[in-house]
C-alpha positions in Angstrom: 4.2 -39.5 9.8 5.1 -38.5 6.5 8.6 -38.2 5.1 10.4 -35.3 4.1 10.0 -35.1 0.1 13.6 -33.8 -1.0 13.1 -31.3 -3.9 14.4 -32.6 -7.1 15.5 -29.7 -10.1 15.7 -30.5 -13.6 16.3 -28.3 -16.5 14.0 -26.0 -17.3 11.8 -26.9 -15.2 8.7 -24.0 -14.7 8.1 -22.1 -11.1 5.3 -23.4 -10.6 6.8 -26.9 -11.2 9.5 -25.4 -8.7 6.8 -24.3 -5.8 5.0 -27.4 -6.0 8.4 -29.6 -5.2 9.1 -26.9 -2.2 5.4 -27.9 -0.9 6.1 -31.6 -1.3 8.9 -31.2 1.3 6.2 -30.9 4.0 8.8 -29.0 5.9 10.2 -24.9 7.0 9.6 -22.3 5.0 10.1 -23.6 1.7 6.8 -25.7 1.9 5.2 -22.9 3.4 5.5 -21.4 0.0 4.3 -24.1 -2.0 1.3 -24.5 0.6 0.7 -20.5 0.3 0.1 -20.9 -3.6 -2.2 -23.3 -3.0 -4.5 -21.6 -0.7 -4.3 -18.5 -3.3 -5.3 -20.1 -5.9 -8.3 -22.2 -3.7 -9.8 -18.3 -2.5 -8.9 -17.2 -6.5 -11.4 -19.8 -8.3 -13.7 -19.0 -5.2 -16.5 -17.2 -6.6 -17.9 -16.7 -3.4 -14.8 -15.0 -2.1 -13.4 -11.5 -1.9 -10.3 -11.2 -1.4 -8.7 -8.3 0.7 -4.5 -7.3 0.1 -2.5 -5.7 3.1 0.8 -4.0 2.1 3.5 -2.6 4.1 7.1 -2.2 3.7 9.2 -1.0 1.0 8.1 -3.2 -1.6 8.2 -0.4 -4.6 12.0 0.4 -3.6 12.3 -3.4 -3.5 11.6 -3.5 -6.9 7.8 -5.2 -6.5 5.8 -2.5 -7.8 4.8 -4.4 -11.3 4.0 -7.3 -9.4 1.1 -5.0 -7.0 -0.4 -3.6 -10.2 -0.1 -6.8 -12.5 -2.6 -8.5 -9.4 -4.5 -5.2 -9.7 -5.3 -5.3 -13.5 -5.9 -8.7 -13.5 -8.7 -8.4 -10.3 -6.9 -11.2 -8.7 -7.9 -8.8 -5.5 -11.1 -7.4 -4.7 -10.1 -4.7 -1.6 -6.2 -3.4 -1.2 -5.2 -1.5 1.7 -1.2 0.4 1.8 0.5 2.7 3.6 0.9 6.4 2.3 4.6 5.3 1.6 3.6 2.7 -0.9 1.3 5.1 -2.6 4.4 7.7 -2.6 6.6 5.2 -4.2 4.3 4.3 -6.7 3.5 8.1 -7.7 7.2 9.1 -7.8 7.5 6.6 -10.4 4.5 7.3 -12.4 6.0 11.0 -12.3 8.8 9.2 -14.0 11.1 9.0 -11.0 13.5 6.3 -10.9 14.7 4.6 -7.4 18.1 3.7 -7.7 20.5 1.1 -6.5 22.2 1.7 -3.9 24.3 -0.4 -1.2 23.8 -0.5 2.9 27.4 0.6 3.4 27.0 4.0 1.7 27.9 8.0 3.6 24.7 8.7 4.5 26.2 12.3 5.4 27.2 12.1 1.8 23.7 11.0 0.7 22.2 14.1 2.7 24.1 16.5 0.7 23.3 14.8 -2.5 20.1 15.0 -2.0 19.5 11.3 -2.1 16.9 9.3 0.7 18.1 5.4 1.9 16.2 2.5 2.3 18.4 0.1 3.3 20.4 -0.6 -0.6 17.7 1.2 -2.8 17.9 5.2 -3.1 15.2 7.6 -4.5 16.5 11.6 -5.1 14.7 14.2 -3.2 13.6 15.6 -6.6 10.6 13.5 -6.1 9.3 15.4 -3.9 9.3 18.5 -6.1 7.6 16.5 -9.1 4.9 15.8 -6.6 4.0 19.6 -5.8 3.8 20.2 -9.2 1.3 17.4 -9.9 -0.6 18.3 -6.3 -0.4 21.8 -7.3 -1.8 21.1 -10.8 -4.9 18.8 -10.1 -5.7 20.0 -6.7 -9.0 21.5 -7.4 -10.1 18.4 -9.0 -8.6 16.4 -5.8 -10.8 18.4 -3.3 -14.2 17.0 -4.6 -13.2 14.1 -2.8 -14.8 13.3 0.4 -13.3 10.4 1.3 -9.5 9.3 1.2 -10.8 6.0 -1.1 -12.4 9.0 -3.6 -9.3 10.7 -3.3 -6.8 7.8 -4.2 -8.9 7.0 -7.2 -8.8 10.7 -8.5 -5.4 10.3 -8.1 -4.9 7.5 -10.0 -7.5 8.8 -12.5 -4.7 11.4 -13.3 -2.2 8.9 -13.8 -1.1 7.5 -17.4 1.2 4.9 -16.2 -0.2 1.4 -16.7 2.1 0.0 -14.1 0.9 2.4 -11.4 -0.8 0.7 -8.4 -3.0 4.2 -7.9 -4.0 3.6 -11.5 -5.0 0.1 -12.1 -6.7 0.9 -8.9 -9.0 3.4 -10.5 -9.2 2.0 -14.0 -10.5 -2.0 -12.5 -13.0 0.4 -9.6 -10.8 -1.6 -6.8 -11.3 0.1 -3.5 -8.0 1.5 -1.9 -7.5 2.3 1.4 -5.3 4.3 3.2 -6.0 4.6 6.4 -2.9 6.6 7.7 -2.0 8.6 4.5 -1.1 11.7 6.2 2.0 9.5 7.3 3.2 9.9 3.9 4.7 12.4 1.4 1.6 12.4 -0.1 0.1 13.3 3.1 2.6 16.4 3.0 1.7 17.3 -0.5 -2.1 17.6 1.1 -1.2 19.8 4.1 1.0 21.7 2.0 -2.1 23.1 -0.3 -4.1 23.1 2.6 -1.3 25.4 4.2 -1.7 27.3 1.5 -5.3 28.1 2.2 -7.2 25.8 -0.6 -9.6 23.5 1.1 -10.6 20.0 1.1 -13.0 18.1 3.0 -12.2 14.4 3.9 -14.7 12.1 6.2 -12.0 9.9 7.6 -14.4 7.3 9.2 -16.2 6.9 6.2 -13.4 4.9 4.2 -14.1 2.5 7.5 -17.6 2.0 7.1 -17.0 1.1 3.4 -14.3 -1.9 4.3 -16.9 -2.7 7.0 -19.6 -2.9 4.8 -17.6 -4.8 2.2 -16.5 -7.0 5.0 -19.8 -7.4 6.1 -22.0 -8.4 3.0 -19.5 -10.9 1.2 -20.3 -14.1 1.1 -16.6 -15.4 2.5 -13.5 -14.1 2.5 -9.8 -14.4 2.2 -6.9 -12.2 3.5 -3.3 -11.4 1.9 -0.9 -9.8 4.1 2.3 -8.8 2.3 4.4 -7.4 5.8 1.9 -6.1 8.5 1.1 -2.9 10.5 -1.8 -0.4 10.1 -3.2 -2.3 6.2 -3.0 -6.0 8.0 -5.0 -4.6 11.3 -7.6 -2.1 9.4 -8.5 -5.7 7.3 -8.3 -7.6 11.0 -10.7 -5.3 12.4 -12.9 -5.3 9.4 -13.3 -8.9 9.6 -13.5 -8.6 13.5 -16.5 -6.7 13.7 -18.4 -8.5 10.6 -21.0 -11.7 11.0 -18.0 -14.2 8.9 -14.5 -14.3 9.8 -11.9 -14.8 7.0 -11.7 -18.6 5.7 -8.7 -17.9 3.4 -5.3 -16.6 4.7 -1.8 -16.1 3.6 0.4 -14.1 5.3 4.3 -13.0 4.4 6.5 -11.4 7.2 9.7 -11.0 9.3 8.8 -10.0 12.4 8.2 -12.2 15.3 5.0 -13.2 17.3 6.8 -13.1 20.7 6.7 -9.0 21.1 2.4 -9.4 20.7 2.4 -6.7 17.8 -0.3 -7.3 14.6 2.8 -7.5 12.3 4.5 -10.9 13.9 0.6 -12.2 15.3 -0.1 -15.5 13.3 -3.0 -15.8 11.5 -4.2 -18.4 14.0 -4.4 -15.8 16.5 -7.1 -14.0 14.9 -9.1 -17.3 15.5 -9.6 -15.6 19.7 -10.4 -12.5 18.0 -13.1 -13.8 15.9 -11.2 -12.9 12.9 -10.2 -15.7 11.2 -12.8 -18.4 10.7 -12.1 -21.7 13.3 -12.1 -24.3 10.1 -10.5 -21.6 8.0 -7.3 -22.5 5.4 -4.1 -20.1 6.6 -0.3 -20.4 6.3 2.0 -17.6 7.6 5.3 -17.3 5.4 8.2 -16.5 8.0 10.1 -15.2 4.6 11.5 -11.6 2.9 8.4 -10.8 0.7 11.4 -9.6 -2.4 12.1 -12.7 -2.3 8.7 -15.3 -2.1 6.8 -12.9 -3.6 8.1 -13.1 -7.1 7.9 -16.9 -6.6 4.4 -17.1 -5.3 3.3 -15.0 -8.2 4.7 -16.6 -10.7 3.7 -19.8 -9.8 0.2 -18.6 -9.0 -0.3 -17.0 -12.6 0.6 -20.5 -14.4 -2.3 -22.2 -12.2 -5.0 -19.3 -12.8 
């Protein structure tokens, strides 16, 4: 057996140089970091691989929404799949919405009458939500061509100018964006309120699912990102399920627990029975806060490629 490496700091020294002394420990979570870098930046310089990114979780009130569109415009990413929140996140502050800090310990009787949501310590005002009708109500007509919700997100983001907008970067690098339960979402709200309304649009749901299929289906390999879990890390499961090569790249960043048998705590190993994850494949799961690794992981992983 190996010994444990203790991590040695000096002045100065870069994250990368930082991550690669957590890896060296061999050990926890901390090497689990350091290993995680390493098998980004193996399915990265993989020309052979694409790469598909699950999100979930409030990572735009976390403060992470730079970090999602910096791996966007650089096409670190090749497929990215979020929840309708994300995307509603990401919009209110390409409105020019700001969410604010907040604390845990806060009236949230008081924040009701102010007008102010909570998630956990960070606050966005309700006023977001009456920016977004104006921009729903404005490009609507333009919206409705699209027949799928992938066409849709991209018309959205086509409408964007923020260059730190996930929706945009998105659209402007041609990166397919799923959202396979956007009506959970105040987007999804801003939709049924036109529709409401009596304006119409036409969306093939199960096409988006062919098109992650077939993605799935004709690369040559590929390598999964799951930042949190839930409906993104399962649509990419199944898509990976149901295609002739499982994934042979993995990284995986989350709280929750395996012992409950939900997608969101299920090890990457797991998907091995499924015929998900590829036998001989390369995965680490990151039992970690994503606020916090994901800054490190990043960081360190833009030094390397």
């Amino acid at each position: 057996m190996k010994k444990v490496e203790q991590i040695k700091i000096k002045k100065g020294m870069k994250v990368d140089e930082l991550v690669r002394e957590m890896g060296k420990t061999g050990v926890m979570q901390g090497s689990r970091v350091g290993k995680a870098v390493d098998i980004l930046e193996k399915m990265i310089k993989d020309k052979n691989c694409k790469i598909f990114l699950g999100q979930a979780g409030a990572l735009i009130p976390g403060g992470m929404r730079n970090i999602l569109s910096d791996i966007l415009r650089n096409k670190l990413i090749s497929v990215f799949v979020c929840t309708g929140a994300s995307l509603t996140h990401d919009l209110a502050e390409a409105l020019g919405y700001n969410h604010l800090q907040g604390h845990e310990d806060m009236d949230d009787k008081e924040l009701n009458k102010k007008g102010l949501d909570r998630m956990y310590n960070s606050l966005m005002d309700n006023k977001v939500y009456e920016g977004m009708e104006d921009f729903f109500e404005e490009n609507f007509d333009e919206f409705s061509k699209a027949k799928t919700v992938r066409e849709l997100l991209w018309l959205v983001g086509s409408n964007i100018k923020d260059d730190n907008s996930i929706l945009r970067q998105a659209y402007l690098n041609k990166i397919p964006i799923f959202c396979p339960a956007l009506e959970d979402s105040g987007i999804g709200l801003m939709i049924w309120g036109r529709l409401m309304k009596g304006k119409k649009m036409e969306i093939k749901l199960f096409e988006d699912l062919k098109e992650i299929v077939d993605i799935a289906w004709t690369c040559k390999k590929a390598g999964v990102v799951y930042l949190g879990g839930g409906v993104p890390k399962n649509y990419i499961q199944q898509a990976m399920q149901f295609s002739p090569k499982s994934a042979s790249y993995g990284v995986q960043i989350t709280t929750d627990r395996a012992e409950y048998g939900g997608s969101s705590g299920a090890s990457l190993k797991e998907g091995i029975s499924w015929g998900k994850m590829d036998k001989d494949g390369e995965f680490v799961d990151v039992y970690a806060d994503t606020t916090v690794v994901l800054p490190l992981i990043y960081a360190s992983l833009k030094e390397r490629v």
